[in-house]
N, C-alpha and C positions, 0 to 999 in steps of 0.2 A: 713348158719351159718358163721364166721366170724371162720375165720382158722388160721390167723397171723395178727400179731399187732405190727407195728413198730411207734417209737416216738420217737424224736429228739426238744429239748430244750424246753419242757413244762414243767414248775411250778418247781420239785426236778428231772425232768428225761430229764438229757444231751443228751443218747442213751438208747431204751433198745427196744428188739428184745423178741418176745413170739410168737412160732409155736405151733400146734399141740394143737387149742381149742380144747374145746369139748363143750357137750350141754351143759351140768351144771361145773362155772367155778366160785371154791369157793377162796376169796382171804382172805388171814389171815394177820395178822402184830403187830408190835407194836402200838402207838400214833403213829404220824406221818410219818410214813415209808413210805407214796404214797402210799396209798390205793384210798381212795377218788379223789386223783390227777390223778389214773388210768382210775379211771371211766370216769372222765371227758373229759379226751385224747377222750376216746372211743367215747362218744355221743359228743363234739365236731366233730370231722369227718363224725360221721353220720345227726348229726342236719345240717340246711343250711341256719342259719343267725347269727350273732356275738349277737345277742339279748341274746343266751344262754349262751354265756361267761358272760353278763353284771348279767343273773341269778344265774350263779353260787357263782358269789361275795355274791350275799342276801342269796342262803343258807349256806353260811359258816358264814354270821354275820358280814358286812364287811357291812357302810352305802355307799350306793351309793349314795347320794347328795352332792354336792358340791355347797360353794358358795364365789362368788369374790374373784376369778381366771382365770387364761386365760385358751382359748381352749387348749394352749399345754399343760397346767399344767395337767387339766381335763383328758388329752388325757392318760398324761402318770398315773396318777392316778388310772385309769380304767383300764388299759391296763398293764403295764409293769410287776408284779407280774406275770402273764402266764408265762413271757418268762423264761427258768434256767437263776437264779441268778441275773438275772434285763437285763441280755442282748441282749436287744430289737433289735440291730442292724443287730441279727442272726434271720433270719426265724426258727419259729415253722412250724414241719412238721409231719402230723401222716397218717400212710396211716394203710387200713384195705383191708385185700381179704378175700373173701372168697367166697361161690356160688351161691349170689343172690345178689339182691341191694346194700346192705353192704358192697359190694369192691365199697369204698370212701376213697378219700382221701381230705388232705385239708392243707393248705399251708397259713401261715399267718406271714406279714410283713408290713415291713414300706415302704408307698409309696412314691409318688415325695412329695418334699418338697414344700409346700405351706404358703405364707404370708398373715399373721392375721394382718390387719389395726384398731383398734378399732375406733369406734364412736362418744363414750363420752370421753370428756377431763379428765374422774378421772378415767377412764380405763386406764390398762397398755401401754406402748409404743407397737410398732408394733412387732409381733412373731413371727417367721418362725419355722415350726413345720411339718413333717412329718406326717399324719394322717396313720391307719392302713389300710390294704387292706388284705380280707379274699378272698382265691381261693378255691373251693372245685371241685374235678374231681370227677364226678359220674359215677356208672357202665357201662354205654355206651360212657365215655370219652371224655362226654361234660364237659366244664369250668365254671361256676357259681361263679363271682365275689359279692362282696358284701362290701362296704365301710362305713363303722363308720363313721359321722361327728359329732362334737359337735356346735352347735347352740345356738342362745341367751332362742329358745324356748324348748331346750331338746338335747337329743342325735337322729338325723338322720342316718337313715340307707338306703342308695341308693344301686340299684343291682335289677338284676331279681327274680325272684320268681321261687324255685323248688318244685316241686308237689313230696314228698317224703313221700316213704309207712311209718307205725307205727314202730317206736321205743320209746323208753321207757325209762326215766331215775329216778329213785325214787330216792330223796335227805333225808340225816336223817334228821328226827325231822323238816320233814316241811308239811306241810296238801295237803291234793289231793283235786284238783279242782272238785267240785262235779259237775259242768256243763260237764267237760271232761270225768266224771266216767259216768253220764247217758248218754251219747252218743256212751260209748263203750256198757255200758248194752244195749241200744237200739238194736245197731246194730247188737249185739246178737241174740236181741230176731226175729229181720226180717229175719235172718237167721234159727228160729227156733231151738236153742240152749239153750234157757233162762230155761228149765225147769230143762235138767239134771246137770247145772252150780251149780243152785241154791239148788241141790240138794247134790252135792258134798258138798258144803258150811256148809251147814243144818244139816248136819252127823253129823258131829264134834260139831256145836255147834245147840244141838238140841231143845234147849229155843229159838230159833228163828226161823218161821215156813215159810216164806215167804220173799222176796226182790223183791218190781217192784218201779217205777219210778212215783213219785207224782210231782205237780207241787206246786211250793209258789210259791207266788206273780213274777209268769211268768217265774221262773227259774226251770228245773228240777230238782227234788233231788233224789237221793236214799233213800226210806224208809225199815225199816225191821217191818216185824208184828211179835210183842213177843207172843210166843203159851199160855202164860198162866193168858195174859191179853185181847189179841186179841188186844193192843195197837198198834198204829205203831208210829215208832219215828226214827226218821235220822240217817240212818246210823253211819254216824257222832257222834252222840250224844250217841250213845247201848256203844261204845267203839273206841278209836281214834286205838288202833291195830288192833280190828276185822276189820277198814274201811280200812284202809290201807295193810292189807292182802288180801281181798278180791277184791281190786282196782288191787294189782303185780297178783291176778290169772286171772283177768279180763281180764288185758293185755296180759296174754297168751294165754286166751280163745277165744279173740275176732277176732284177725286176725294171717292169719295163716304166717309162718319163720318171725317172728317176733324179733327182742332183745332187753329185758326185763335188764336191770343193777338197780341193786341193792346198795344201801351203809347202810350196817348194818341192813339184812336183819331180823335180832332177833325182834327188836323194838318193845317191845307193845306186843308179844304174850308171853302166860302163857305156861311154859315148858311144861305142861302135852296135849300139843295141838301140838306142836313141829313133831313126829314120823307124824302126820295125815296130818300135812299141807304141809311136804313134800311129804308123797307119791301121794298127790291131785297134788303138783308142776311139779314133777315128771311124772304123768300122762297127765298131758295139756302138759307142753312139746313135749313131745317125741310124742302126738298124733298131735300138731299142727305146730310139726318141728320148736318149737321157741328155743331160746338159753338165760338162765340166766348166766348174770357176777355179783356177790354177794360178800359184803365183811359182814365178821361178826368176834364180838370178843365173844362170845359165842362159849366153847365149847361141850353144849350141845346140838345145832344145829346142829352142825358137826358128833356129836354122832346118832342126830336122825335123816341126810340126810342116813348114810350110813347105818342103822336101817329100815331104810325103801327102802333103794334099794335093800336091800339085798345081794343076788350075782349079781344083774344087774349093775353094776358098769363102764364097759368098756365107757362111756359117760361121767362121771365125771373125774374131775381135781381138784386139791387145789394148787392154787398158793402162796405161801408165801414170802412176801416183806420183808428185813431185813434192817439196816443201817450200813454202813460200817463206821470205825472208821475216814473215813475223809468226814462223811455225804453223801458217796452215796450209792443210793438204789442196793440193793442185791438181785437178784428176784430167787426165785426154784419153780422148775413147777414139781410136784407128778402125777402118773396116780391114776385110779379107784384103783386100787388094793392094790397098795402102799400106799394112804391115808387112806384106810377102813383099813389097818391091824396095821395102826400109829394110828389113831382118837382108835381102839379098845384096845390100849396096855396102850394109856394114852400117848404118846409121842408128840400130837399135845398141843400148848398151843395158 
C-alpha cells in the first residue's frame, strides 16, 4: 500500500504532505478543492509514460487537437496547466512510499532548449522551445526518462519502456474499455476465481444470473445472462453503473496489492445497493491487500462504507480538502473511528 504522498507544484497543490494511508482512503470536498487533481498526482507517479497526463486533459473535457501553431505553442498548450499556477519553470515533483512497487516517484520538467526551424514558407518563423522530460524512479531505484515531442504527424513520446504491475485509475463519467475489462475477467478466470467473483456480484443484483466473455466481431466483451429471459446482453448495455462497478471490483479481484483510485466513486449506482457494494469492496480489499483512493460527494456512500464496516474501521481514512480564502487547498486527514462517529452524527457533508 502506499503510505505517504508528497506533491509539489501540480495543477492547485504548491506543497502538500499526507502520511498515514490506509487501505480504504475516502476524499470529500467542495467543487473544485483538488480532489480529482489528487488522484491524478497519484496515478501520474505510478503510471510510466506522459500518455496519461495527455489522457487526463480528455477526461476533464479539454479538446486535445490543435491546429496551425507551432510546436512550442502545442507544447505549452498540452502541458503548462499541470504545473501550480502556469509555472512551468518549476519542476513538478510527486513521490509515493509505501511497501511494494508503489514507492515511485516521478519528476517532470523542462529540458534543454531546442530550435524549431519550420519547412514551409507560411509556417511561423524559427522557435526555440524547451520540450518536457518526464523522470520516474521506480521501487528498485532505477530512472525511467520518457520525452514528449510534438511532430508534424502527432505527439512522439521517446523513452524506455517500464513493465509496471496493475494500477488503476477510474475517471468520472468516462467508459471502461471492455477489451481491458475482458482481460482482467480472463485472468481471473485462469486463476480460477471467476465463479466466486461472479457470485458476489450476482447477490446483490440477482436479475443477472451469469458474466463470461463473448466475442464480437473479434473483440471480447463482457456479456451478463439475465435470469428471467436467459438473454445475454453487454454488460455495457444492462446498465453503464453496474459496468463500471463491477470493472473497480474486478480491478481488486484480479491482481493481488493492487491500487484502485477512484473519482466519484457513487456514479451510476442506486442507494439501495450502496451498504452491499461496499461490504463486497471491502472484502476484495482486505483479501487481496489492494488499496482504494475514492472521492465521492455522496453522503450516503459514506454512510453505507461505514454501515458496512461496521466496528472494523482501523483501515479507513477520510481525507477532506477545503479552500483557503487565498485559493489554497486545505487538506484534514480523519482516522476509522473519528469518520464513522462524524458520517453517523450528520457532521460529514
Amino acid at each position: 500500500m502506499i503510505k505517504t504522498i508528497d506533491i509539489n507544484n501540480f495543477r492547485c497543490f504548491e506543497r502538500l504532505h499526507i502520511e498515514g494511508c490506509r487501505r480504504i482512503n475516502i476524499i470529500v470536498g467542495d467543487n473544485g478543492a483538488g480532489k480529482t487533481s489528487l488522484l491524478e498526482a497519484i496515478f501520474l507517479a505510478l503510471s510510466g509514460s506522459p500518455e496519461v497526463a495527455v489522457r487526463f486533459r480528455q477526461q476533464r473535457g479539454i479538446e486535445g487537437t490543435y491546429f496551425q501553431a507551432s510546436a512550442a505553442i502545442i507544447t505549452e498548450a498540452l502541458w503548462r496547466d499541470f504545473f501550480y499556477r502556469g509555472e512551468w519553470d518549476h519542476p513538478i515533483s510527486i513521490e509515493l512510499a509505501g511497501d511494494g512497487p508503489d514507492t515511485r516517484a516521478v519528476v517532470v520538467g523542462r529540458g534543454v532548449s531546442q530550435l524549431t526551424i519550420p519547412l514551409q514558407p507560411s509556417q511561423n518563423e524559427e522557435v526555440r522551445s524547451a520540450p518536457l522530460v518526464f523522470q520516474w524512479r521506480d521501487a528498485g531505484g532505477n530512472i525511467h526518462v520518457r520525452t514528449p515531442q510534438v511532430t508534424a504527424q502527432g505527439l512522439k513520446i521517446d523513452g524506455n519502456e517500464e513493465s509496471l504491475p496493475d494500477f488503476f485509475y477510474f475517471a468520472a463519467n468516462q467508459p471502461i474499455s471492455s477489451v481491458e475489462a475482458a482481460g482482467r475477467f480472463s485472468q481471473l478466470s485462469r486463476s480460477n476465481r471467476v465463479e466466486n467473483f461472479v457470485k458476489l456480484f450476482t447477490e446483490e443484483y440477482k436479475w443477472i444470473e451469469d458474466i463470461n466473455i463473448e466475442v464480437v466481431a473479434g473483440s471480447p466483451l463482457l456479456y451478463a445472462t439475465m435470469r428471467f429471459t436467459r438473454e445475454k446482453l453487454a454488460l455495457g448495455n444492462v446498465s453503464g453503473g453496474i459496468n463500471r462497478l463491477f470493472n473497480l471490483m474486478l480491478a481488486l479481484a484480479s491482481a493481488n496489492s493492487t491500487v484502485v483510485l477512484v473519482d466519484e466513486v457513487e456514479d451510476g449506482i442506486y442507494h439501495k445497493h450502496h451498504q452491499a457494494m461496499w461490504r463486497a469492496m471491502l472484502s476484495l480489499a482486505r483479501q487481496n491487500n489492494g488499496q482504494i483512493i475514492a472521492t465521492t460527494h455522496s453522503e450516503e456512500w459514506l454512510g453505507a462504507l461505514f454501515d458496512a464496516a461496521g466496528e472494523n474501521v482501523s483501515d479507513i481514512a477520510l481525507w477532506r480538502i477545503e479552500r483557503s480564502e487565498n485559493g489554497q487547498p486545505i487538506f484534514r486527514q480523519f482516522s476509522g473511528p473519528q469518520s464513522s462517529a462524524a458520517v453517523k452524527a450528520g457532521e460529514v457533508r
